[in-house]
C-alpha positions in Angstrom: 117.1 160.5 147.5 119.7 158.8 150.0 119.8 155.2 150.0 121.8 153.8 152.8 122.8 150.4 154.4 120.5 150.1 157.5 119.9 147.3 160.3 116.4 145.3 159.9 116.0 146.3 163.4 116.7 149.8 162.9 114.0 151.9 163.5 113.6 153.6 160.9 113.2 150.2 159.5 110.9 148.9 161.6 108.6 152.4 161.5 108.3 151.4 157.5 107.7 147.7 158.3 104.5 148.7 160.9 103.4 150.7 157.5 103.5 148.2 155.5 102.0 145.8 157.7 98.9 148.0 157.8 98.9 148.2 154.5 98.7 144.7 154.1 96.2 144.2 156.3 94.2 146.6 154.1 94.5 145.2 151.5 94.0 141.4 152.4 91.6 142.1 155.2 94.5 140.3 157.9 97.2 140.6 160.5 99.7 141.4 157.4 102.9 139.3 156.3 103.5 136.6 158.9 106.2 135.2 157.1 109.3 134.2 160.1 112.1 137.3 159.6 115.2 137.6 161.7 117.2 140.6 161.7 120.5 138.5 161.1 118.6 137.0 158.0 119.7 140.6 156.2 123.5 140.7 157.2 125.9 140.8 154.5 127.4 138.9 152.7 124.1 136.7 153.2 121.7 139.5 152.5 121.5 143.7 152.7 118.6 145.6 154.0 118.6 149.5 152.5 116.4 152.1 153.2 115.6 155.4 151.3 115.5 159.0 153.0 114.4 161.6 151.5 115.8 165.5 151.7 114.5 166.5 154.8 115.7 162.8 155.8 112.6 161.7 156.7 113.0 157.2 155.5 110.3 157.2 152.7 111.5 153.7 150.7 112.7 149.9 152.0 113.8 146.9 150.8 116.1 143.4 151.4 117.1 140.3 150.4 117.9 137.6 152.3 120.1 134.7 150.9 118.3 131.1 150.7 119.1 127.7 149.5 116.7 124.4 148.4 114.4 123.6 151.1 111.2 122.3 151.7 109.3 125.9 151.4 110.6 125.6 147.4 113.6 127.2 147.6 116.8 126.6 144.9 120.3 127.1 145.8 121.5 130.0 145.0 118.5 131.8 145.8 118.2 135.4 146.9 115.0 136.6 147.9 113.2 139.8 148.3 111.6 140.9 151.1 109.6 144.3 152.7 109.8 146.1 149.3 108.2 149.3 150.0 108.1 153.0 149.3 105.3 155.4 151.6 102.2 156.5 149.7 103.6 159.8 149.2 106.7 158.5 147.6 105.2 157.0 144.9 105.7 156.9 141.1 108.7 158.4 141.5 111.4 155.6 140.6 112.2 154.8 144.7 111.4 151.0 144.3 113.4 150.5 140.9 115.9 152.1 142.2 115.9 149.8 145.7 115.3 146.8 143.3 118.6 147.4 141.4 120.9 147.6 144.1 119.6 144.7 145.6 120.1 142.7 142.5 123.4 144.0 142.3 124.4 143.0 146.2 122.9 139.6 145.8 124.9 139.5 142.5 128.0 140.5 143.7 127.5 138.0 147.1 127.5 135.1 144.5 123.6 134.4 144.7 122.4 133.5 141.0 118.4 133.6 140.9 116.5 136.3 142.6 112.8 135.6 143.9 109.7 137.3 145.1 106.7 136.4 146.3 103.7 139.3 146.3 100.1 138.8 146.4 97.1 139.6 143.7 96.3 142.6 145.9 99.3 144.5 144.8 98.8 144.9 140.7 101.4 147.5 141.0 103.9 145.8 142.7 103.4 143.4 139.7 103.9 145.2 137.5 107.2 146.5 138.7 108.5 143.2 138.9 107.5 142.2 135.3 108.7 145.7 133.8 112.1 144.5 135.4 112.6 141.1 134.1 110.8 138.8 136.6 108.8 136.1 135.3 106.3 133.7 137.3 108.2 130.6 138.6 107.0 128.2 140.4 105.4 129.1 144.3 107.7 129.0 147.8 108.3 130.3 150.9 105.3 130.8 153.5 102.4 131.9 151.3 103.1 128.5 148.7 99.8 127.0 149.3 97.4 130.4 149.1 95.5 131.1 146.1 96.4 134.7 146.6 100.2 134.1 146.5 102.0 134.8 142.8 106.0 134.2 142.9 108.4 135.7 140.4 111.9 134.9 139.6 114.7 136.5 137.8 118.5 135.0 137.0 121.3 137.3 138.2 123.6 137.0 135.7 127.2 137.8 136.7 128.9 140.9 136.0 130.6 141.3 132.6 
């Protein structure tokens, strides 16, 4: 697996993004994620947006963060936040998201930020699941989805580099 530095607008980027926005829709029976995202949102140093290409390098894997600070969604300073985590059904169970989720940490780590936070929804048990086999625990709701029952919010400190 190649994991590489890509635009938010690329489009290989945005072919995963459709994906996952059906998948969504699937799964909660809606028009998918609505949350606002700008391209610019994922340019260093204030974010990174990575995607995953596998050997006939064909993108099979994404992920971001996107830097935030307190606000009136729930925010904290300091705050990096995870966004369009995702790896193709076909690219499953083997390791892509953990993978993803590490370098992300360690971007958001190295650009200063000190918490990272997710929000996921009870439709995705194994996205879950990845999140609390890495350290994330349930903190308290922000960003778009706050106020829905269906909306579960995990944080996880970013400890600086020893």
């Amino acid at each position: 697996m190649n994991i590489q530095q890509r635009p938010y607008d690329h489009p290989d980027a945005v072919k995963l993004n459709d994906q996952v926005q059906l998948e969504y829709a699937e799964r909660y029976g809606d028009e998918g994620d609505i949350t606002p995202l700008d391209a610019t949102m994922f340019d260093p140093p204030h974010g990174l947006y990575l995607l995953a290409y596998d050997a006939s390098d064909r993108p099979v894997a994404t992920g971001g963060w996107r830097a935030q600070e307190r606000n009136a969604e729930g925010y904290s300073d300091g705050d990096a936040e995870l966004k369009r985590m995702f790896v193709i059904p076909e690219g499953r169970g083997q390791g892509l998201a953990r993978r993803i989720l590490a370098a992300l940490e360690a971007d958001a780590r190295a650009a200063g930020r000190t918490r990272m936070v997710l929000e996921t929804g009870d439709q995705q048990p194994e996205a879950i699941a990845l999140y609390l086999s890495s350290g994330y625990a349930p903190c308290e709701k922000f960003g778009h989805y706050r106020t829905y029952d269906s909306s579960r919010c995990y944080a996880k400190p970013l400890q600086p580099s020893a």
